[in-house]
C-alpha positions, 0 to 999 in steps of 0.5 A, a space after each residue: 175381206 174386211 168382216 173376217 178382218 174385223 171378226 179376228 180383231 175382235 178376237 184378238 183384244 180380249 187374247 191380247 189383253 189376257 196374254 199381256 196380263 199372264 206374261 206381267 204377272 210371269 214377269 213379276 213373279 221371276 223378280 220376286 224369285 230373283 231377288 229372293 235368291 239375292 238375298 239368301 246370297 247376301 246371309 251366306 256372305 255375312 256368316 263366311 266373314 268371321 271364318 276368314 279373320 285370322 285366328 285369335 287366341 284359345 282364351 279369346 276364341 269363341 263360337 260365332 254366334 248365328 245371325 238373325 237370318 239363320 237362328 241356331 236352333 233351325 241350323 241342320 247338323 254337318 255333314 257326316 262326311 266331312 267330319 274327319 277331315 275338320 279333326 284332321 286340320 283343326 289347330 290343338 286347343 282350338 274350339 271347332 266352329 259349327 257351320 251353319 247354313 243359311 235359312 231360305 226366307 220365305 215366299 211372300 204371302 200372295 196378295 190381292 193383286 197376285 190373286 186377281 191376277 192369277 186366279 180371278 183372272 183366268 175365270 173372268 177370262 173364261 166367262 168373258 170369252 163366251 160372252 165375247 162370242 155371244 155379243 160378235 154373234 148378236 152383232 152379226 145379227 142386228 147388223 144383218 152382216 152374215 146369214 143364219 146358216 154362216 152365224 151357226 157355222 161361225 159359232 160352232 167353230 168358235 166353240 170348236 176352237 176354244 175346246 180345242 185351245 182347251 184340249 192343246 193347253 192341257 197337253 201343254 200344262 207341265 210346260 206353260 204352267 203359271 205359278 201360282 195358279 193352282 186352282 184356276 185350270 185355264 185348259 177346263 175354262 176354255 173347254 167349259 167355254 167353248 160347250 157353252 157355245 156349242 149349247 148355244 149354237 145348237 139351240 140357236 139353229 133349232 129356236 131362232 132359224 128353224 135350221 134344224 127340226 125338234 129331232 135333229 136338236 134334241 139328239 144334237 144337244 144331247 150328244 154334245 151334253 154326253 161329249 161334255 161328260 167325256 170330256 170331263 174325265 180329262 178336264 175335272 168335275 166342273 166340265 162333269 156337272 156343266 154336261 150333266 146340267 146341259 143334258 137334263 136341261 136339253 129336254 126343255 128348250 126343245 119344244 114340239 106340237 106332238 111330244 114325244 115320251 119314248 124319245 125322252 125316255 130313250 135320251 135321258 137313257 142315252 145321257 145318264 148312262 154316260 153319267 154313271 159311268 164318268 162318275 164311275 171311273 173318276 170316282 165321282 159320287 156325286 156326280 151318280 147322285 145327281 144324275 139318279 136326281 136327275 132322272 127322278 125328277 124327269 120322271 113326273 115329267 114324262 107322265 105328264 106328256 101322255 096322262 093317258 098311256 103309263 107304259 113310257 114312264 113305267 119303262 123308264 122307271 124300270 131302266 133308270 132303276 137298272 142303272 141304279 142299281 148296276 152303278 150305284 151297288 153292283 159294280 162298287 161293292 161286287 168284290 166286298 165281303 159281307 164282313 166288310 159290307 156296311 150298309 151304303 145309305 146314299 144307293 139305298 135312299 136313290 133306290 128308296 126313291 125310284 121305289 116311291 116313284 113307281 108306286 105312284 105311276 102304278 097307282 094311276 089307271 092309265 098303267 092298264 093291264 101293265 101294271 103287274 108286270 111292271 111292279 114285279 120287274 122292279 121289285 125283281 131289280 130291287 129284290 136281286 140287288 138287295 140280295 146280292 150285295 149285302 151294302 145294298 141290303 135295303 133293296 131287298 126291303 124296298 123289293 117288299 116295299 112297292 109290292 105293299 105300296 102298288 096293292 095299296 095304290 092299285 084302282 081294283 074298282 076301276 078295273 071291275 067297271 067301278 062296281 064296288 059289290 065285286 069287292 065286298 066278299 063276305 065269310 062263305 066265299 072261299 071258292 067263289 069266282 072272282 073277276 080276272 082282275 082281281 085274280 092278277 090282284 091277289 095273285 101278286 099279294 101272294 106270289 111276289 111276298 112269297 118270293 121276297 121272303 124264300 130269297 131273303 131268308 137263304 140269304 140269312 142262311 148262307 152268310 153267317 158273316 153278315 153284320 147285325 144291321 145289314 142281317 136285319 134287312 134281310 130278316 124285316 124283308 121276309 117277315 114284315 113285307 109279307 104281313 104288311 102285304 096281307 094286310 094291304 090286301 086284306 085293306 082294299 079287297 074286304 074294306 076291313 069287314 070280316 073275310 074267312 077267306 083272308 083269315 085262312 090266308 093268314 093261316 096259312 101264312 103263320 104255318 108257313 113262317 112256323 116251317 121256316 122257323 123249324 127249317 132255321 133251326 135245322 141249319 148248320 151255324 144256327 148260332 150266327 147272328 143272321 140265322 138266329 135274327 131270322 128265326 126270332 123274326 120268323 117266329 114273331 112273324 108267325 104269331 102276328 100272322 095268327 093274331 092277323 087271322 083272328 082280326 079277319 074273322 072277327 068284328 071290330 076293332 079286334 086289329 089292336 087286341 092282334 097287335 098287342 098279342 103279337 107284341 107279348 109273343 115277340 116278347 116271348 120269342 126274345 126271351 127265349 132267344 135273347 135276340 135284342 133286335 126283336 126287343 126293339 121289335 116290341 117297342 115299335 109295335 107298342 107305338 104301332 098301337 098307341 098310334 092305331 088308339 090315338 086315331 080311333 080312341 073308341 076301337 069301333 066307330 060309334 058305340 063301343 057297346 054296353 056299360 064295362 064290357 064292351 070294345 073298350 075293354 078289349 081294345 085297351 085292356 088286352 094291350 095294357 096286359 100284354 105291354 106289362 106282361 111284355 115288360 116284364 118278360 123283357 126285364 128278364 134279360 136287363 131293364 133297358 129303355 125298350 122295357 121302359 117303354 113296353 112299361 110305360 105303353 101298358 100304364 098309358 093303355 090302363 090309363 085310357 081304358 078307366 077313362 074312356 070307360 068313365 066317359 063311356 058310362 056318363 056319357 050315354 055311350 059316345 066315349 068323345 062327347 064334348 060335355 062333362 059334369 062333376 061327377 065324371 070330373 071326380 072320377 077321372 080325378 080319383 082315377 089320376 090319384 089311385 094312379 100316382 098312389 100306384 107309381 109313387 109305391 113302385 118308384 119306392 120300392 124299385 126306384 125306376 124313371 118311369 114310376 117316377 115321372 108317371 107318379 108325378 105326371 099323375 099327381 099334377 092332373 089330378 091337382 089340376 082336376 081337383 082344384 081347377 075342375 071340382 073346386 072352381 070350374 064344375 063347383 055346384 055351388 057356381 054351376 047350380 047343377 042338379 046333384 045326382 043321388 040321394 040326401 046322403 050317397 050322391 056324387 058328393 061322394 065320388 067327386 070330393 070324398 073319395 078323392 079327398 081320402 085318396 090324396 091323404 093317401 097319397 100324402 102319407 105314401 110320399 112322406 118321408 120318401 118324396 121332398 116336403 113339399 110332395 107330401 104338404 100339397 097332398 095334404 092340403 089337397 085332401 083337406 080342402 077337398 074333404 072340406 068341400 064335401 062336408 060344406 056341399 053336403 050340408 048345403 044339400 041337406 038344406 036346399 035340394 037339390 040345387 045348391 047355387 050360391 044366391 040361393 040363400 042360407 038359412 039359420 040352420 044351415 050357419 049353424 051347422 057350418 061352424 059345427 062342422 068347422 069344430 068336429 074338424 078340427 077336434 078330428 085333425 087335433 086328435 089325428 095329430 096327437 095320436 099320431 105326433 103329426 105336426 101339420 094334423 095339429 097346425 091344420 087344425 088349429 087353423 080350423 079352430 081359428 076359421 070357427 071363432 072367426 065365422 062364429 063371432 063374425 057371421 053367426 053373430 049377425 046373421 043366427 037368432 035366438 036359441 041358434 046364436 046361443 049355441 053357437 056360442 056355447 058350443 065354440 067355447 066348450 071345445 075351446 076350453 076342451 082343447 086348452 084342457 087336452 093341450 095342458 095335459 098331454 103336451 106340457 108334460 112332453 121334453 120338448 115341444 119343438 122337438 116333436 116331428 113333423 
């Protein structure tokens, strides 16, 4: 008798003290309630007492005023009732009292010892009574006063009765309710408690005693997970997410020497079940969120326990995707209209992710002969899913999504024997025998799309009430997923060499998207939104199709030219129909090829071919026509961003054709060679200036952000080209390069005149329409270019053909420096009149300067003889001819200062 004595007196202190606690505070707060109303009490005594005086005179009769405790502006009116009978027994002449009544002071603000008590209270309570029972049962056992069996018993009664004094205090609440404890639910604590302690017994009897087997224990845990989940619906969401947590947990503290993967697949089965239907009923979300989670994670897990057998996780992929899509889309939205339907993002995101999910558990070889029909039974879930419930709409895309995923993950050669010739079929195999295991293949990649297209297009057809966005899943499900899945194919059974097999293929797949466009056309309401979306969709579907057949039956990189091609009939199909989604259409696919080009710039791997006509000029000049004529079929119907950037792809694609084409002659045909010299450095600068020529005169003459930043992009690399790369970096005078060419035509000419005259070009297109400082640094550019050039031809003239700086300079060689120092600035000062430009006329003046200077410093010292002279001579005739012309024809002009820049 003594042990349970002691048991129940350890019980009672923390019930006792918990109680006392309670009743202190109940106590406490009926005082606060009493002394309240004492004195609300004590303010209608104060105002009653005037109205008892005996009444004064009229003169001297006034209106009480209303006291501190019930100010007048927050008195009520009278009641309406006894109206009359004051008129009735009011004196003549007298002024009617107003009453008021008294104002009920507020509650006090709840304190820190109110909110411990109240409500830190009952949580630290419910904590320390399931840490009451673990320490009573762990002195049990160091004191070895009770047996294994009578310790599990002892603590499952525990826990019996703390759910039990949860489920009588919640029956109990409305009586016993404790103010101010609105948030603690003493009931919930208690229950949350004692599951802990059933968790706790449970996993105590299988892991300390070994009383129970691994089965007995799993099954108990999970049983007491789903009790806990039903419970929840009486005792709020915490209960709810302790459940939930215990039973995804559950799996992990049983252990056993022979897993077993179709035992976890049959429980979590068992517990997310209960899951989704809680949180269906309470309302819940995230409590279906978390469990779809739950079991995502759980599914990696299952894969691991048997590597060598893929069929449990493929059927537990298959059930969990049912469930999904039963609680997450079938049973919330089964009554919606589809005018009402907005698409529900958190279903589609769960079911995105169990569609992932099976794609790589198809990807493994362990799937087996499995695999197809495991892939098409969630793609069939996804695809009914998708189809029925218009919130669900990306189901339908998903659908199309594992299909193109499981051919792209799906191990063909290990089902061939590892025999990779069995893949390679080349352009005369139409009727050739293949393998059994590449008929399942392409039989899927053939039936499966088929079916995901048919189904989403009579879905287009027979809801003209469809919302543009949940219509567009529907129509990217019948037209993307089958030419993603064409390609996927095409990708891992012809490693993307040329098939006539697959070109017919997609043949046959453009003719069908052709009937489906004219059988879109034929139906009734082919105005609506959805049927006119899936016949723009449907007719861009059949052009890629062509342009896909064409890539299989041709070589190389003839995969951009189709995508390109397919972007400017979209394009096409989007300006006849005015359907803005397929603009956007255009857009994407622009990326798609910019993306393809980044990746492989050269097109083909290794030579493009011979010098202008090769690959390149496919492979970028074929999209950089198609993006501008795209652009400018859109722009038909309003220039908006999509048109900025089907613009802006095309002058990025006539960009890198002139440049790789450049590096493709120079270099000896590797286009990504890592060496340069001057000449290909002058080049792709003239290449950046004819460019900003080009966008600066288009922003002037339609002023548009794209000619406006492209001009200016290009102008700063080709400032950047010139002097750091042609004045500094590959400057032969530092480098002592060999300079191709002869005496006169060599690459001096393309690597400093062409651009000098290009930037003057330049500089005379933005003056006046561009800020000052736009026009002056072009100016400046061209003039040291074309300075540049004249000095570095000069030297070549002198030393051939290497010009390096240390090689020395001869007397005619100074000579002819401060001759080309006069003729250029005589040029710039005639360019300057003739022109009235200031900045000719300065530009000169400051080269005459740099002519006196070098004549009177460097030619005195380093010229002899019959040089010296004629330098002398020569700076003082054209000197003394510039002060002449001056004199004539600019002091004779009003004003000086007045002359233009």
């Amino acid at each position: 008798m003594e042990i349970p004595f002691l048991v129940l007196l350890a019980l009672s202190i923390p019930v006792c003290a918990i109680a006392g606690l309670v009743l202190g505070l109940s106590a406490r707060s009926r005082l606060t309630l009493l002394q309240g109303r004492i004195a609300a009490l004590e303010s209608e005594l104060q105002l009653l007492r005037p109205q008892a005086e005996p009444p004064a005179s009229t003169a001297d009769r006034q209106v009480p005023a209303p006291t501190p405790e019930a100010p007048a502006e927050q008195a009520p009116a009278p009641d309406a009732s006894l109206e009359p009978e004051a008129e009735t027994t009011r004196p003549a002449g007298s002024v009617p009292t107003i009453p008021v009544t008294p104002q009920q002071p507020a509650p006090p603000d709840r304190g820190l010892e109110e909110t411990l008590g109240s409500r830190w209270a009952v949580w630290v309570g419910g904590v320390a009574l399931a840490l009451g029972g673990i320490f009573l049962v762990r002195y049990s056992i160091e004191q070895n006063l009770l047996s294994p069996a009578t310790r599990i018993a002892l603590g499952g009664l525990f826990a019996l009765a703390l759910i039990g004094a949860g489920e009588w205090l919640r029956r109990r609440e409305s009586g016993i309710a404790l103010p101010g404890v609105p948030s603690a639910n003493v009931p919930s604590i208690l229950t949350a408690a004692g599951t802990c302690g059933a968790f706790a017994a449970a996993y105590a009897a299988y892991a300390l005693y070994g009383l129970i087997g691994p089965a007995a224990a799993f099954v108990i845990l999970g049983l007491i997970a789903v009790l806990t989940m039903v419970a929840s619906t009486l005792h709020g969401p915490i209960l709810a997410a302790l459940g939930l947590l215990g039973a995804m947990g559950s799996p992990l503290l049983v252990s056993s020497d022979e897993p077993q993967p179709w035992a976890l697949v049959i429980y979590l089965a068992f517990v997310v079940l209960p899951a989704y239907g809680v949180a269906r009923l309470r309302l819940w979300r995230w409590l279906a969120l978390a469990a779809a989670t739950g079991v995502l994670i759980w599914t990696l897990l299952i894969f691991i326990l048997d590597a060598q057998d893929a069929l449990p996780a493929m059927a537990h992929l298959v059930i969990q995707t049912g469930l999904a899509a039963l609680f997450l889309a079938a049973l919330p939205y089964r009554h919606i209209a589809d005018a009402e339907s907005a698409i529900d993002r958190a279903a589609s995101v769960v079911l995105l992710a169990l569609t992932i999910a099976a794609v790589a558990v198809s990807g493994t070889v362990a799937a087996g002969d499995g695999r197809a029909i495991f892939v098409a039974a969630i793609a069939f879930l996804l695809l009914a899913t998708g189809i029925r419930f218009a919130p669900a709409a990306p189901a339908a895309a998903w659908a199309a999504l594992i299909i193109v995923g499981a051919l792209l993950v799906w191990p063909i050669r290990a089902d061939l024997g590892g025999a990779p010739e069995n893949l390679l079929y080349q352009s005369g195999d139409v009727f050739a025998v293949r393998p059994h295991a590449l008929e399942i293949y392409l039989g899927l990649a053939l039936l499966a799309p088929a079916a995901i297209a048919a189904a989403a297009l009579l879905r287009l057809v027979r809801s003209p009430d469809l919302r543009l966005s949940t219509a567009a899943w529907y129509a990217g499900a019948a037209t993307i997923g089958p030419l993603l899945t064409l390609v996927a194919a095409y990708w891992r059974v012809a490693s993307l060499e040329r098939s006539l097999s697959f070109a017919l293929i997609a043949g046959g797949l453009a003719l069908a998207f052709i009937a489906a466009t004219r059988w879109l056309s034929r139906q009734d309401g082919a105005d609506s939104t959805p049927i006119r979306l899936g016949l723009g969709a449907a007719a861009s579907a059949a052009l890629a199709a062509l342009a896909l057949g064409l890539t299989f039956a041709l070589d190389k990189g003839m995969l951009t030219v189709a995508f390109a091609l397919t972007a400017l009939g979209t394009a096409w199909v989007s300006e006849r129909t005015a359907l803005t989604a397929l603009r956007y259409a255009v857009g994407a696919i622009g990326l798609i090829v910019l993306g393809r080009l980044i990746a492989n710039p050269t097109i083909v791997d290794g030579d493009p071919g011979p010098i202008l006509f090769n690959w390149l000029l496919w492979g970028y000049g074929v999209p950089a026509v198609a993006f501008l004529a795209a652009s400018r079929l859109l722009e038909r119907s309003g220039r908006d961003r999509i048109v900025q950037l089907t613009e802006s792809l095309g002058i990025v694609f006539a960009t890198f054709l002139v440049f790789f084409e450049i590096r493709h002659a120079l270099r000896a045909g590797d286009p990504l060679a890592l060496t340069t010299d001057l000449l290909e450095v002058g080049l792709v600068a003239t290449e950046s200036l004819v460019f900003a020529i080009l966008l600066t005169r288009l922003d002037i003459r339609r002023g548009d952000p794209v000619y406006r930043w492209g001009s200016l992009i290009f102008k700063i690399a080709s400032l950047a080209l010139c002097a750091g790369g042609l004045l500094l970096i590959e400057n032969p005078l530092r480098t002592d390069d060999w300079i191709l060419g002869g005496l006169i035509l060599n690459a001096l000419i393309l690597a400093y005149l062409l651009p000098s005259i290009l930037a003057a070009g330049l500089a005379l297109v933005e003056r006046g329409t561009r800020p000052r400082f736009y026009s002056l640094s072009s100016a400046i550019l061209s003039l040291l270019l074309f300075s540049a050039y004249v000095g570095l031809e000069i030297r070549r003239v002198f030393l051939l053909p290497k010009i390096g700086l240390w090689r020395g300079f001869t007397q005619g060689e100074h000579w002819s420096y401060s001759v080309a120092l006069l003729v250029t600035g005589i040029l710039l000062l005639g360019l300057g009149l003739a022109r009235n430009n200031r900045f000719a006329r300065l530009a000169s003046a400051a080269y005459l300067v740099l002519a006196v200077l070098k004549v009177f410093i460097v030619d005195l010292a380093n010229l002899e003889g019959v040089m010296r002279a004629l330098s002398f001579i020569g700076l003082g005739l054209v000197l003394i001819g510039i002060g002449l012309v001056y004199q004539r024809l600019l002091a004779h002009r009003p004003s000086n200062a007045a002359i233009p820049s």
